[in-house]
C-alpha positions in Angstrom: -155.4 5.8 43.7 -155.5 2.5 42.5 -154.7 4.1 39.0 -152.0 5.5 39.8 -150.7 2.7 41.5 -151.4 0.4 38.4 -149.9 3.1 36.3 -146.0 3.0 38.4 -146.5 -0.8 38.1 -147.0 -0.9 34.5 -143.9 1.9 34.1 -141.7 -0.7 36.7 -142.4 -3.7 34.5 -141.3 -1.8 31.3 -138.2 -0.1 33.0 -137.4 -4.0 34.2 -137.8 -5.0 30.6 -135.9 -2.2 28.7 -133.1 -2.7 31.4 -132.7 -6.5 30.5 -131.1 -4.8 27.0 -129.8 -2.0 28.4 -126.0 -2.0 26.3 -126.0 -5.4 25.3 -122.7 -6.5 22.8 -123.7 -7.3 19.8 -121.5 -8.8 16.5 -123.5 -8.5 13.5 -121.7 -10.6 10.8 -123.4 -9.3 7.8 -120.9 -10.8 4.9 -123.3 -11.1 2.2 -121.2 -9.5 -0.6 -124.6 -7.0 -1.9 -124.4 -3.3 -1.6 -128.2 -3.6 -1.4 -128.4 -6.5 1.2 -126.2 -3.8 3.7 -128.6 -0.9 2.4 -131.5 -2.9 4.4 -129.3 -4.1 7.5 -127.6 -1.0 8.2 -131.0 1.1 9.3 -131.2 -2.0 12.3 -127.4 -1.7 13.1 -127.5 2.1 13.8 -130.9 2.2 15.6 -129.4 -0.5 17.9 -126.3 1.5 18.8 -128.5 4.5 18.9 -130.2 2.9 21.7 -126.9 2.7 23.7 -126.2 -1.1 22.6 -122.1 -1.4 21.8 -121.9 -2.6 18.1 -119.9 -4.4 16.1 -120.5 -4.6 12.3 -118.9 -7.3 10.0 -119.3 -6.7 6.5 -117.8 -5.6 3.2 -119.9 -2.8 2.9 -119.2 -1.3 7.1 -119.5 2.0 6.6 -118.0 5.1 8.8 -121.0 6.0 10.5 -120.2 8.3 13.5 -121.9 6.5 15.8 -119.8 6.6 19.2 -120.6 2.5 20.4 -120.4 1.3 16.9 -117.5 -0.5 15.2 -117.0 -1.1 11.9 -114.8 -4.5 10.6 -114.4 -4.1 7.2 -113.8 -7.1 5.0 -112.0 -5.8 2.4 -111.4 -6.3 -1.7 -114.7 -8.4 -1.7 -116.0 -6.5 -4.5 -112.2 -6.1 -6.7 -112.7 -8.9 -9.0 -116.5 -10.0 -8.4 -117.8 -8.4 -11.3 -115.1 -10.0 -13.8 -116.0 -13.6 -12.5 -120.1 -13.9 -12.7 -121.7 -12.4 -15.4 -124.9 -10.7 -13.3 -126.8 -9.2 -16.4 -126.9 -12.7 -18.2 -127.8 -14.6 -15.6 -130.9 -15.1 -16.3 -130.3 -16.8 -18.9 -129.8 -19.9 -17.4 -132.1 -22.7 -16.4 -133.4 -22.6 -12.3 -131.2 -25.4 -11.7 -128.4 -23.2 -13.5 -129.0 -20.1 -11.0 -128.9 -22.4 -7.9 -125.6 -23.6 -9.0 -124.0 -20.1 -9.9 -125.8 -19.2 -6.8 -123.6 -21.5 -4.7 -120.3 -20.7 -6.7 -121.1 -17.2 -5.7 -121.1 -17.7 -2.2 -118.0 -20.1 -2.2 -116.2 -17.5 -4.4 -117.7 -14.7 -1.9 -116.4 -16.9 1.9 -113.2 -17.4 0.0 -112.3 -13.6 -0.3 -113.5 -12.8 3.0 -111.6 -15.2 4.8 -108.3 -13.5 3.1 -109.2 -10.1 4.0 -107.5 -8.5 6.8 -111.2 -7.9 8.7 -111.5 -11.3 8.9 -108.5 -12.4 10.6 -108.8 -9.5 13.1 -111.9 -10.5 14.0 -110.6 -14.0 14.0 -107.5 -12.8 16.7 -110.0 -11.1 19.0 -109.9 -13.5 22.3 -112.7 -16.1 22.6 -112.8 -15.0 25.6 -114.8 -11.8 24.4 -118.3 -11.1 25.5 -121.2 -10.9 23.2 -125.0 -11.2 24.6 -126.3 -11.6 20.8 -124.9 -12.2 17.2 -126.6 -11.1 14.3 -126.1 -12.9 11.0 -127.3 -12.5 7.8 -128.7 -16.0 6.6 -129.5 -17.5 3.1 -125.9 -17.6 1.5 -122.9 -17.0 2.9 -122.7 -18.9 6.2 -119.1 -19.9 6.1 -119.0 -16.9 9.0 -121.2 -19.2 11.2 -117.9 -20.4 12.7 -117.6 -17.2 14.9 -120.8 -18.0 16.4 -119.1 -21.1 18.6 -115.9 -18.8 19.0 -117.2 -16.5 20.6 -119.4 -19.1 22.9 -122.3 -19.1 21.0 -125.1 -16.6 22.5 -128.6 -16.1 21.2 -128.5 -15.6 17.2 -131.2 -13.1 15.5 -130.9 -13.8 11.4 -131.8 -11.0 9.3 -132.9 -12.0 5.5 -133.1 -9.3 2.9 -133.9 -11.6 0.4 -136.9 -13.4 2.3 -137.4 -17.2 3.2 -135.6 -19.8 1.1 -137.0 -23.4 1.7 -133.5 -24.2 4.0 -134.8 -21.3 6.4 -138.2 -22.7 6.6 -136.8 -26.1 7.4 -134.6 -24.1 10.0 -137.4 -22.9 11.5 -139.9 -25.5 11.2 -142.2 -23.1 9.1 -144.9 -24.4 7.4 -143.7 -25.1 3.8 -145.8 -26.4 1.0 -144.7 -26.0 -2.7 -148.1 -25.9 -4.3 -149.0 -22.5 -3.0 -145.4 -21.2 -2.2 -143.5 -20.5 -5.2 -140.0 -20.9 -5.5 -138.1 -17.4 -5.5 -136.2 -18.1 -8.5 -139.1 -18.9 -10.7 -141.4 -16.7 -12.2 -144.9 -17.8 -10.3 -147.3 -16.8 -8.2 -149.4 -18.6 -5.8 -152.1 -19.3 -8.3 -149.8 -22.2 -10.2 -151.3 -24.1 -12.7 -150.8 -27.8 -12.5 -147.5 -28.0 -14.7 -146.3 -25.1 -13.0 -146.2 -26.7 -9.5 -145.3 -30.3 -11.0 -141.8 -27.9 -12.1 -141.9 -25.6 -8.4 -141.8 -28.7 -6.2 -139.1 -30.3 -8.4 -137.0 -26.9 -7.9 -138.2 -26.4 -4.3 -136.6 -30.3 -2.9 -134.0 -30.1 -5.9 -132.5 -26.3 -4.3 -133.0 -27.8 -0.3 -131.5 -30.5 -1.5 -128.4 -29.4 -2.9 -128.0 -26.4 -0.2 -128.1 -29.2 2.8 -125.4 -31.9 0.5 -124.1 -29.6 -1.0 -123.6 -25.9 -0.2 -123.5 -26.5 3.6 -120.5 -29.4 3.6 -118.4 -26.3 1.3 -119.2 -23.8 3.7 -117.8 -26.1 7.0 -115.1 -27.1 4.9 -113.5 -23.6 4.3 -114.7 -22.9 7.8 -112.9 -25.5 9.2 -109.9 -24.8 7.5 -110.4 -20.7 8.4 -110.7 -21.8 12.0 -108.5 -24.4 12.3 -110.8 -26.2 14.7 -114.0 -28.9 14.5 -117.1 -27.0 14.0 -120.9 -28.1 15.0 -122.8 -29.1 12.0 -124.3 -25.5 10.6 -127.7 -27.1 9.9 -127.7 -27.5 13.4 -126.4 -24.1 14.3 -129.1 -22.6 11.9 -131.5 -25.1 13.8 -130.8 -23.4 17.0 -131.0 -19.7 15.9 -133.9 -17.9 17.9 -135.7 -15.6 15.3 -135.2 -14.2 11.7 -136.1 -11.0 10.2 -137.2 -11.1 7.0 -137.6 -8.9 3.6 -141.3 -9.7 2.7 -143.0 -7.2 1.2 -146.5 -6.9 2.9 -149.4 -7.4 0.5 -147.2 -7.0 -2.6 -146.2 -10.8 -1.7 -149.2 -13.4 -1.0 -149.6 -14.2 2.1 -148.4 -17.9 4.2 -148.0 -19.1 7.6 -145.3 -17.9 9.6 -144.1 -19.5 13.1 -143.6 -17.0 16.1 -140.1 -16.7 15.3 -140.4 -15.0 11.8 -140.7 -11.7 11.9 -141.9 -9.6 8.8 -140.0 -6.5 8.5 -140.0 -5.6 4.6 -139.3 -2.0 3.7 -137.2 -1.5 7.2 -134.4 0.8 5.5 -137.4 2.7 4.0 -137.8 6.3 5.9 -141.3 7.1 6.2 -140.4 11.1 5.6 -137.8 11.2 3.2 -134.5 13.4 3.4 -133.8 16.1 1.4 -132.8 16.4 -2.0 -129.6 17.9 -3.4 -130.4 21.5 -4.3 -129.9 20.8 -8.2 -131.5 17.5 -8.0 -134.8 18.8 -6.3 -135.0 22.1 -9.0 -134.8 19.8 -11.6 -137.3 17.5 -10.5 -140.0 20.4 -9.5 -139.7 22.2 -12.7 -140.8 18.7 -15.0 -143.6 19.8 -15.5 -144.8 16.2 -17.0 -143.2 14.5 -14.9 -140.4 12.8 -14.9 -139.2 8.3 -15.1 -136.4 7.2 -12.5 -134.8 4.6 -13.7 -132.0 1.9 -12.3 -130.8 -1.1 -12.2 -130.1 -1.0 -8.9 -126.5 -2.3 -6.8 -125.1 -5.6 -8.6 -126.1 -4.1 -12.1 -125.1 -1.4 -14.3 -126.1 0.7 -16.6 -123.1 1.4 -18.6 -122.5 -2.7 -19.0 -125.7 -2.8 -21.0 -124.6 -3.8 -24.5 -124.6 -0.9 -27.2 -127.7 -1.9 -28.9 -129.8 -1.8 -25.3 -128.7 1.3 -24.5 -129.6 3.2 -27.6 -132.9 1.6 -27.8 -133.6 2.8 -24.3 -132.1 6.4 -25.2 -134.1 6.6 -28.6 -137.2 5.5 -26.8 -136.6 8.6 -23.7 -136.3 11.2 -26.8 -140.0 10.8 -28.0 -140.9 11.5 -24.6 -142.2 14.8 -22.8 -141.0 13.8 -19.3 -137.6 14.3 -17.9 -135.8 10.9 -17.2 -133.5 10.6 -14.0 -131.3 7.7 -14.7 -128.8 6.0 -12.2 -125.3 5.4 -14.8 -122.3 4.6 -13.5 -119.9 6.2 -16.3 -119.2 10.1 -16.8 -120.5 10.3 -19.9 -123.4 8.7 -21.9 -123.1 9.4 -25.8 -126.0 10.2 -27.4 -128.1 11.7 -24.4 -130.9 13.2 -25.4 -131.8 16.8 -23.2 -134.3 15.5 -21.3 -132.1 12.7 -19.6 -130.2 13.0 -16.8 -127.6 10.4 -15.3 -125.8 10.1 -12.2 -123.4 7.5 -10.7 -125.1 7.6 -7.3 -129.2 8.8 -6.3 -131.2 8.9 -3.0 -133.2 6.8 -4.8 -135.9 5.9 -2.2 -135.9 9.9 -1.4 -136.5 10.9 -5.6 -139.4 8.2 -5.1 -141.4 9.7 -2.8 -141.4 13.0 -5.1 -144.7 14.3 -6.1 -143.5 14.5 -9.7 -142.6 11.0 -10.1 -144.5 9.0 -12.9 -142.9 5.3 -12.9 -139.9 4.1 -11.7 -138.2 1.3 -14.2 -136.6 -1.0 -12.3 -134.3 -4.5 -12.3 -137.0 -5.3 -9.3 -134.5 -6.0 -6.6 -136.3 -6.6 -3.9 -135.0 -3.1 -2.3 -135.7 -1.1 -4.5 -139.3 -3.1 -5.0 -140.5 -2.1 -1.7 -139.2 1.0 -1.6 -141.5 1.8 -5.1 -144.5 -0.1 -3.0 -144.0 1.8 0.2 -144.3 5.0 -2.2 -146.7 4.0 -4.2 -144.8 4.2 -7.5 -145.9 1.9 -10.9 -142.7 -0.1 -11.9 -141.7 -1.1 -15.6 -139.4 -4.3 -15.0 -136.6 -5.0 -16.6 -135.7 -8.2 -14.6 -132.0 -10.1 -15.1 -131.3 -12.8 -12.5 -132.6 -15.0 -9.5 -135.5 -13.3 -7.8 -136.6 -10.4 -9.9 -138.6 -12.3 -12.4 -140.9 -13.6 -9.1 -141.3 -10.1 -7.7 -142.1 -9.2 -11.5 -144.9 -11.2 -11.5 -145.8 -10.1 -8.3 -146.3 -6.7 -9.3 -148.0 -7.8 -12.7 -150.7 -9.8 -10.7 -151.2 -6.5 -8.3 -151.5 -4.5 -11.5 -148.8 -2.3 -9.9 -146.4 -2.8 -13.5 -145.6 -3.8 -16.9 -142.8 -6.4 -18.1 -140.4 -5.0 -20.5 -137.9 -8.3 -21.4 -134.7 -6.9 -21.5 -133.6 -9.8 -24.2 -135.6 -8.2 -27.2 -135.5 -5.1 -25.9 -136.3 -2.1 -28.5 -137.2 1.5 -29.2 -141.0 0.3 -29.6 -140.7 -2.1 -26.8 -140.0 0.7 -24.2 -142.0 3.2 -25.7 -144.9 0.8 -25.4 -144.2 -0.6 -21.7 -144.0 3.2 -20.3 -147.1 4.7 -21.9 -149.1 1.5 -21.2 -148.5 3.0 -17.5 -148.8 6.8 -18.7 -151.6 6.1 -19.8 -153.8 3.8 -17.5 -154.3 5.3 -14.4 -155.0 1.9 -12.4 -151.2 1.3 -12.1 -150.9 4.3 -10.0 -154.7 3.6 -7.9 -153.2 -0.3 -7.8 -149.7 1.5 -6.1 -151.4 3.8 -3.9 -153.6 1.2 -2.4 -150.3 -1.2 -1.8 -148.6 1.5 -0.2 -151.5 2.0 2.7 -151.1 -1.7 2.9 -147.5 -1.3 3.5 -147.6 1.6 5.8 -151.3 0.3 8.0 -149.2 -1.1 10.6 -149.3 -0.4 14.6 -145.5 0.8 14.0 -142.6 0.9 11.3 -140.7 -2.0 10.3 -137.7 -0.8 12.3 -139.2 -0.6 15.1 -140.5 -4.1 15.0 -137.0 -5.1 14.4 -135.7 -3.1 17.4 -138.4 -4.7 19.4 -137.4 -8.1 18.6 -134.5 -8.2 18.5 -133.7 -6.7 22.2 -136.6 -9.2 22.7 -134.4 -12.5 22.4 -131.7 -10.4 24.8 -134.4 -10.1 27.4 -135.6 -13.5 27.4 -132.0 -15.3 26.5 -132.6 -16.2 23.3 -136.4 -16.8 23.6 -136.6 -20.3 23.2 -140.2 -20.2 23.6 -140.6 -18.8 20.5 -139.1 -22.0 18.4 -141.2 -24.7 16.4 -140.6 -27.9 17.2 -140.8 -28.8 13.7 -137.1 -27.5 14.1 -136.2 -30.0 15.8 -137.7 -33.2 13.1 -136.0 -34.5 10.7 -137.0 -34.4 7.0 -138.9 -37.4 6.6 -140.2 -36.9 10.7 -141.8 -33.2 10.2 -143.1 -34.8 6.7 -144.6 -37.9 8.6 -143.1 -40.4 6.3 -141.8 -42.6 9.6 -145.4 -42.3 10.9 -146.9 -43.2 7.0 -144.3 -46.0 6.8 -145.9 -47.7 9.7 -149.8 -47.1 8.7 -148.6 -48.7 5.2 -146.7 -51.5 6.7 -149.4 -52.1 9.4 -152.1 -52.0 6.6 -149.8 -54.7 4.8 -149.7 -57.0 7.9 -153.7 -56.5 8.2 -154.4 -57.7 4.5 -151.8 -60.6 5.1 -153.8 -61.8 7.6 -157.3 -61.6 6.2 -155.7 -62.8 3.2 -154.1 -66.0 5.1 -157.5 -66.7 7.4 -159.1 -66.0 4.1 -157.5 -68.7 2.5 -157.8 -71.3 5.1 -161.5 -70.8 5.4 -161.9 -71.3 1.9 -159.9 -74.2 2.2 -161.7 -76.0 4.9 -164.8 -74.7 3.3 -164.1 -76.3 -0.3 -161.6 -79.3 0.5 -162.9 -82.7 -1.5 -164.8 -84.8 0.9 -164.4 -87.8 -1.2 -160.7 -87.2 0.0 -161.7 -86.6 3.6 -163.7 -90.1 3.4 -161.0 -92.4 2.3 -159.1 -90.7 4.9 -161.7 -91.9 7.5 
């Protein structure tokens, strides 16, 4: 009896707490202009309005989804001239202080066509007055969309992060944050740094914070303001205030650090655990290579057919003196000088021809996407990284011995040759893959889920305060105890003053001429 009782008790209190976000209105303003950023949100968006929540989705990627309680606001032309104005596949090229600064350009060059597109300015007409129990954002870049969080009366924000934590997010969130075991992303390190190397990642780390807090922020409230036509609370602060973030970290691929209660590790979430189908075509010719067969991609920003002449043919003479078929994601018709056992496509399930038996490697631009989806299947990567982040997540496949480097600067016929049969033929790459993938996967449920869960977490408890650091809350120099070390110093000071000045007097009474002290008498 008293089982049974316990049992209709346990099934109230979940009922009560399912109810709590039971069709809540949510805005997700996901304006972070990367196909591969909305490749990772989307899974969240539709497995909220498949649990009967009414979404809205801002982004210039909103699909058409037929999903009954789901809108999509698309912000249009985003993507017309973006390719023209930065130069993705040289990026790399420049110093870490250079991509932080074409990293900002981006984002002010991004805000500025979104707030001209007509899905901007509808959302901008719908009537403050509009309800929303929660607003998703994506956070790390382009948070010049931060101003509809006060329009609309500023409810309980969750931030999702595809790219992981950045240094500002940390301070957000008063996460632990220590540069001589954290690596910058844009730098090629792990968390074993020599002493050089974190001399050069602290420098980067303050030098990036720095410029996105003076810098970065002030542009995005400036176009803000002027989008709005209204004063706007200081974004640091709004950022301050947001109740949890979901973030892209690759577990056990990436080394591990201290996360507060509101940071909530969801990497591989758009990854299906059973993957869908193949094309009929695709999957014959894929189960009849017989040694296997090389996917390879460069993933959503780059392309294939932009590689310059001499790249291209060194990658195609290198495929022709191999015995496996190549599946390779080009975004032309035609690729002169194919060999037969190549085959391109504009567009590929690609984390569906991953998980196919046949697969031998997968080389990659090691986007952090397309990373965990190769972890989560257990594939060995050859990385051809270009720009920002993908030299990092190189190296953290190299130090896992889950891939090779191939430089894509002196790239050659005997180059690539040489990176894919140094994985053809040592079979730790694959065991070192495998053995990350159960890491991936040895979880008590899917990232998704855990990203459901929280999420309708913050809209059960009104934006879950209880979950927030109060390192939040400090100031720079507070949560770094310089005000409390400024006081220690200067009280040490006053303490050596004083023995010094009852130091001296003692002397002085002990060693004054007594001849002197006579005639006085």
């Amino acid at each position: 009896m008293w089982t049974e009782v316990l049992l209709l008790a346990t099934l109230q209190l979940m009922s009560t707490g399912l109810q709590g976000a039971e069709s809540a209105r949510i805005l997700s303003l996901l304006n972070v202009a990367s196909p591969s950023h909305y490749i990772f949100n989307r899974p969240l968006m539709l497995a909220l309005a498949n649990r009967g929540h009414q979404m809205t989705v801002v982004s210039p990627d909103a699909s058409k989804d037929n999903v009954p309680n789901l809108t999509n606001i698309k912000l249009e032309g985003v993507y017309d001239t973006m390719r023209d104005d930065f130069d993705f596949e040289n990026l790399g090229d420049t110093t870490a202080s250079g991509i932080i600064t074409v990293l900002f350009e981006w984002a002010d060059f991004v805000c500025q066509k979104e707030f001209k597109s007509d899905g901007a300015k509808k959302l901008l007409n719908y009537p403050s007055s509009a309800q929303f129990d929660l607003i998703i954002v994506e956070a790390g870049w382009a948070e010049c969309f931060y101003g509809f969080i006060q329009k609309f009366g500023s409810p309980p924000v969750v931030a999702t992060s595809p790219y992981g934590l950045t240094p500002w997010m940390d301070a957000a969130f008063g996460a632990p944050d220590n540069p001589s075991y954290m690596p910058a992303s844009i730098l090629p390190y792990t968390s074993s740094m020599t002493f050089t190397q974190k001399l050069y990642n602290a420098f980067i780390h303050y030098y990036h914070l720095y410029r996105y807090l003076y810098e970065h922020i002030p542009n995005m409230e400036a176009m803000a303001k002027e989008f709005f036509k209204q004063d706007l609370p200081s974004f640091v602060d709004i950022q301050r205030n947001f109740s949890l973030v979901l973030e892209n970290t690759v577990f056990g691929l990436e080394d591990a650090r201290p996360l507060t209660p509101n940071i909530i590790s969801i990497g591989g979430m758009h990854v299906k655990e059973k993957p869908d189908p193949l094309p009929k075509d695709l999957q014959k010719y894929l189960d009849e290579a017989k040694d296997g067969f090389i996917y390879f991609s460069l993933g959503t920003n780059l392309r294939s057919d932009a590689l310059i002449l001499s790249k291209r043919q060194a990658l195609l003479d290198a495929f022709s003196e191999l015995p496996q078929r190549i599946l390779w994601k080009f975004e032309s018709e035609n690729l002169p000088g194919m060999p037969p056992n190549v085959k391109i496509s504009k567009w590929l399930p690609q984390s569906d021809i991953l998980a196919h038996p046949n697969i031998r490697m997968f080389i990659s631009h090691c986007g952090k996407m397309s990373t965990s989806e190769a972890t989560y299947r257990g594939v060995p990567v050859v990385g051809v990284p270009f720009f920002v982040d993908q030299f990092f997540i190189m190296q953290n496949l190299i130090s896992k011995g889950m891939g090779v480097y191939l430089d894509h600067h002196t790239m050659t016929k005997e180059s690539v040759v040489k990176a894919i049969r140094e994985i053809l033929n040592n079979a730790s790459y694959e065991a070192n893959s495998k053995k990350m993938s159960e890491l991936l996967r040895d979880h008590q449920n899917s990232a998704l889920d855990r990203a459901v869960f929280w999420t309708e977490y913050v809209i059960r408890h009104k934006g879950a305060p209880h979950l927030r650091s109060a390192g939040a809350e400090l100031y720079w120099y507070e949560y770094l105890l310089l005000d409390v070390l400024l006081v220690v110093v200067a009280a040490g000071l006053a303490v050596i003053l004083v023995v010094y000045w009852v130091f001296r007097a003692l002397l002085n009474m002990l060693f004054s001429n007594p001849t002197k002290k006579m005639k006085q008498n």
